[in-house]
PLY file of the C-alpha trace (Angstrom):
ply
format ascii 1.0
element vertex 93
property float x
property float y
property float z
element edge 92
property int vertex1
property int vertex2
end_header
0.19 -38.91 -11.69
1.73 -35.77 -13.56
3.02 -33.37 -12.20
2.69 -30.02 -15.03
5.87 -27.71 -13.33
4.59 -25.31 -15.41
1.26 -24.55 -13.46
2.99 -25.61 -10.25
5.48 -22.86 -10.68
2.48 -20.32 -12.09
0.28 -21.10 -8.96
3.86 -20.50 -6.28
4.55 -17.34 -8.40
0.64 -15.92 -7.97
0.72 -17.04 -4.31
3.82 -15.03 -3.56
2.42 -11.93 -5.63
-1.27 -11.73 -3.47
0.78 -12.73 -0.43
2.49 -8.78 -0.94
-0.64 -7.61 -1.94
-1.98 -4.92 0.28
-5.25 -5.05 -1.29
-5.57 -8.25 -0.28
-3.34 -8.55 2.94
-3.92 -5.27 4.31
-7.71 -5.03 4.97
-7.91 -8.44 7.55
-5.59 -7.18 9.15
-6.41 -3.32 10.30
-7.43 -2.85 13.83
-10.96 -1.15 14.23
-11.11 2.41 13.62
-10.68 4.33 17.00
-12.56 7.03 18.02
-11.87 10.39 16.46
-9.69 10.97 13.28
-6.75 8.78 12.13
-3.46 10.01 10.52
-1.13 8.13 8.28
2.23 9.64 7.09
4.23 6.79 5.12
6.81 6.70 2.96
8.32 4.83 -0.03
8.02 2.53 -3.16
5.47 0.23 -2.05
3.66 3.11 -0.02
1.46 4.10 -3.30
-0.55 1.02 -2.92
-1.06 0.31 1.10
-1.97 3.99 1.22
-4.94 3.45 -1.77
-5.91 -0.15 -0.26
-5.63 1.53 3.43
-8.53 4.34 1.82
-10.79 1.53 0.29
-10.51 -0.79 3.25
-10.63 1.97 6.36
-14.28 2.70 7.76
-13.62 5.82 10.15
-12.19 9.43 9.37
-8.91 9.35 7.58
-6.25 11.96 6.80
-2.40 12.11 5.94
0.60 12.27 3.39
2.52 9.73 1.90
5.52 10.58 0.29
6.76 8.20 -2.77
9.48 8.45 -5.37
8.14 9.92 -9.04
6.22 6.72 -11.03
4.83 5.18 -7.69
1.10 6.47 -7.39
-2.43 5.32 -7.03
-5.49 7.30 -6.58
-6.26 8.48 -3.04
-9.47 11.02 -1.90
-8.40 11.18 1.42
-4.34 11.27 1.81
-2.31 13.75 0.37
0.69 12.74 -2.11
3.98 14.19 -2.43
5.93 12.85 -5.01
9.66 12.84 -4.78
12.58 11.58 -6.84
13.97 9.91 -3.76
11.92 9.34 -0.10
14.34 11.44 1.61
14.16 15.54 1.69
16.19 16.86 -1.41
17.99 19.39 1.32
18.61 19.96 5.24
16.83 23.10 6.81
0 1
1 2
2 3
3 4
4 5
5 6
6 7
7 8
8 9
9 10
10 11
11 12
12 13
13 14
14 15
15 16
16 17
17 18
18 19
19 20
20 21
21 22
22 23
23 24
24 25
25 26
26 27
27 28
28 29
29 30
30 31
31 32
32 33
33 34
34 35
35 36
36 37
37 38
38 39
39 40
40 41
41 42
42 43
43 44
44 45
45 46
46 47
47 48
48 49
49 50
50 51
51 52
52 53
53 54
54 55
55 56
56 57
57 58
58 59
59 60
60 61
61 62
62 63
63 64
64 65
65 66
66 67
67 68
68 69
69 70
70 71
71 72
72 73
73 74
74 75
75 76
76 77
77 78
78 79
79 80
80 81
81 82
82 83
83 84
84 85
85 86
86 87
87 88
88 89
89 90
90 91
91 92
């Protein structure tokens, strides 16, 4: 038997990619919706896409802001976006 490294290696890399998927990890694992509306506030790099599969994958009334750094964005109906150049507030009140 061969062994091709090659695909062995490709198949390990595009495991480890879905497994940090939140389009694919994130929706069997949301609790059910409870009753009334939901919030989400999140922030940073990877918060772009759990906040966009959270939206596709969420069945009851959804609101909230996620904050992400400039270049980091995915289309969202429901949550807000502020875009930032770092996650943290540019200056103290």
């Amino acid at each position: 038997m061969t062994i091709n490294e090659r695909e062995v290696l490709s198949k390990l890399f595009k495991a480890a990619v879905d497994a940090a998927d939140p389009r694919i990890t994130l929706p069997p694992n949301l609790p059910k919706p409870p009753k009334g509306k939901t919030v989400v506030i999140g922030c940073g790099k990877g918060v772009a896409q759990m906040a966009s599969a959270l939206e596709q994958s969420w069945e009851g009334e959804l609101s909230g802001v996620v904050v992400t750094r400039y270049g980091f964005s995915e289309k969202c109906k429901k949550l807000k976006y502020w875009r930032r150049p770092t996650q943290f507030p540019m200056r103290t009140v």
